[in-house]
C-alpha positions as CSV (number, residue, x, y, z in Angstrom):
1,X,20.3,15.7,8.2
2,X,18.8,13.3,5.2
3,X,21.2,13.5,2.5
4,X,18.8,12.0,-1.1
5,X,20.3,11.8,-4.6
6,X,18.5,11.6,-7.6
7,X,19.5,10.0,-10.9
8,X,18.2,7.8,-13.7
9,X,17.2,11.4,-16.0
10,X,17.7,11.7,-19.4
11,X,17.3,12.6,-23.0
12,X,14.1,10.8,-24.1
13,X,11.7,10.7,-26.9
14,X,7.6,10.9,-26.7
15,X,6.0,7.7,-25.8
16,X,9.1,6.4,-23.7
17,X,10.4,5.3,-20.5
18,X,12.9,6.7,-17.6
19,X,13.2,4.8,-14.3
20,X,14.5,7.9,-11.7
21,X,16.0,7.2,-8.4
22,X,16.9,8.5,-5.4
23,X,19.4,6.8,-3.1
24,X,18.8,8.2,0.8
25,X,21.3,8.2,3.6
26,X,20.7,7.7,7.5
27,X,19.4,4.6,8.9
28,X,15.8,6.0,9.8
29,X,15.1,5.9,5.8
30,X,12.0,3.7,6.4
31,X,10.3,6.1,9.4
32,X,9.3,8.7,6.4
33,X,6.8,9.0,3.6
34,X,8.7,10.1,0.7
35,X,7.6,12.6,-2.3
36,X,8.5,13.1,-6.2
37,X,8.4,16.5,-7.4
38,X,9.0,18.0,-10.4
39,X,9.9,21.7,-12.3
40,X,9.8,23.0,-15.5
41,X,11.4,26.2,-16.8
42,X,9.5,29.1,-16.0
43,X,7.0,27.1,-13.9
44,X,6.4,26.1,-10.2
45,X,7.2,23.6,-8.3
46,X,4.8,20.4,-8.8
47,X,3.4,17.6,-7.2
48,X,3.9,14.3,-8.9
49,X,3.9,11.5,-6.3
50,X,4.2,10.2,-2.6
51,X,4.5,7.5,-1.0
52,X,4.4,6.0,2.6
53,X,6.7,4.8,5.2
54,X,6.3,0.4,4.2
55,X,4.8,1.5,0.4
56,X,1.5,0.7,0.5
57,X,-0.2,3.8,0.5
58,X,0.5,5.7,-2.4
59,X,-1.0,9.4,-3.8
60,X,-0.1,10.5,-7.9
61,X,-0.8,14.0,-9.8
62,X,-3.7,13.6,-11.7
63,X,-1.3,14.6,-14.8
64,X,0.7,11.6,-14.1
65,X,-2.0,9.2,-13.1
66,X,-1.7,6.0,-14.6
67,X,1.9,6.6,-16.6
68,X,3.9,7.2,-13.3
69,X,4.5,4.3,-10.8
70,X,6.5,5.0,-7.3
71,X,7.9,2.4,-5.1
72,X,10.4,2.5,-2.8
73,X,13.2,-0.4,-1.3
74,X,13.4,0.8,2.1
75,X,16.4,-2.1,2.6
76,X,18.5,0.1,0.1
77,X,17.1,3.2,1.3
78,X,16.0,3.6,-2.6
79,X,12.7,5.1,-3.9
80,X,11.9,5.1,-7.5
81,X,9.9,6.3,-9.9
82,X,9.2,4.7,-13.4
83,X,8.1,6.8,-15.9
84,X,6.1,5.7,-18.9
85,X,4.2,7.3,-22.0
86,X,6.3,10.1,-21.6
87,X,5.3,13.2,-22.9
88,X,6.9,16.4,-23.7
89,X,5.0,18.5,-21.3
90,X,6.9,15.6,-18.6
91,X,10.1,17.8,-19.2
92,X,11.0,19.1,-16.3
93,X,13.8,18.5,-13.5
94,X,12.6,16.1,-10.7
95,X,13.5,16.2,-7.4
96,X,12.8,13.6,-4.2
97,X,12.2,15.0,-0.7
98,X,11.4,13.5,2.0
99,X,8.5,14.6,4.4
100,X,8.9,17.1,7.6
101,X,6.4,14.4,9.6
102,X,6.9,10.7,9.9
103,X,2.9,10.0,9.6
104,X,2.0,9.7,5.7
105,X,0.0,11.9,4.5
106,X,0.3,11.6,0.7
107,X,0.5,15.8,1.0
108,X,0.9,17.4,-2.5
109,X,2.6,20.4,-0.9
110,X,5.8,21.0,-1.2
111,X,6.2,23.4,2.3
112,X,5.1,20.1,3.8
113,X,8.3,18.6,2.9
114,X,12.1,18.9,4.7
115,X,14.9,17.6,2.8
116,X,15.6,17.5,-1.1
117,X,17.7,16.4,-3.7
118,X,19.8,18.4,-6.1
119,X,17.4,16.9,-9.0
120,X,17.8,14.8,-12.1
121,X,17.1,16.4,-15.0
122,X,14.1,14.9,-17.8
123,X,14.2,15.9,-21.4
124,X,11.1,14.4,-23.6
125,X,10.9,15.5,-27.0
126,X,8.9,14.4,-29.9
């Protein structure tokens, strides 16, 4: 079992910047592609962003495209995801998970996904 915690969430206003992160345990962190999603009240659970096994293949949401960055330090068994240009409609609580196959896929499917954090909660107003 993959234990991830998310944190770095916040109160923020329009136009600014959050840097989330989600600290993994087990010492096979590195063997799986690893996913950012996100959900806002009332809505589904959405894609935002993946991201491989060494980090060099990466996959974003077309709504996030160009704001978000992920990266991930598999030596602290850390993926991140900096937020910029926030905008309200970014309000949501995100959650990492880590994916069911160690292949990459950059899948945008949450099913396609095992384990998951708890979430970190993201406020942006304007």
């Amino acid at each position: 079992q993959v234990q991830l915690v998310e944190s770095g969430g916040g109160l923020v206003q329009a136009g600014g910047s959050l840097r989330l992160s989600c600290a993994a345990s087990g010492r096979a962190f590195s063997t799986f592609p690893m996913g950012w999603f996100r959900q806002a009240p009332g809505k589904e659970r959405e894609f935002v962003a993946a991201i491989s096994q060494s980090g060099t293949l990466t996959n974003y949401a077309d709504s996030v495209k160009g704001r978000f960055t992920i990266s991930r330090d598999n030596a602290k068994n850390t993926v991140f995801l900096q937020m910029n240009s926030l905008k309200p409609e970014d309000t949501a609580v995100y959650y990492c998970a880590s994916e069911n196959s160690r292949y990459y896929s950059g899948s945008e499917d949450p099913q396609e996904y095992k384990y998951w954090g708890q979430g970190t909660r993201v406020n942006v107003s304007l």
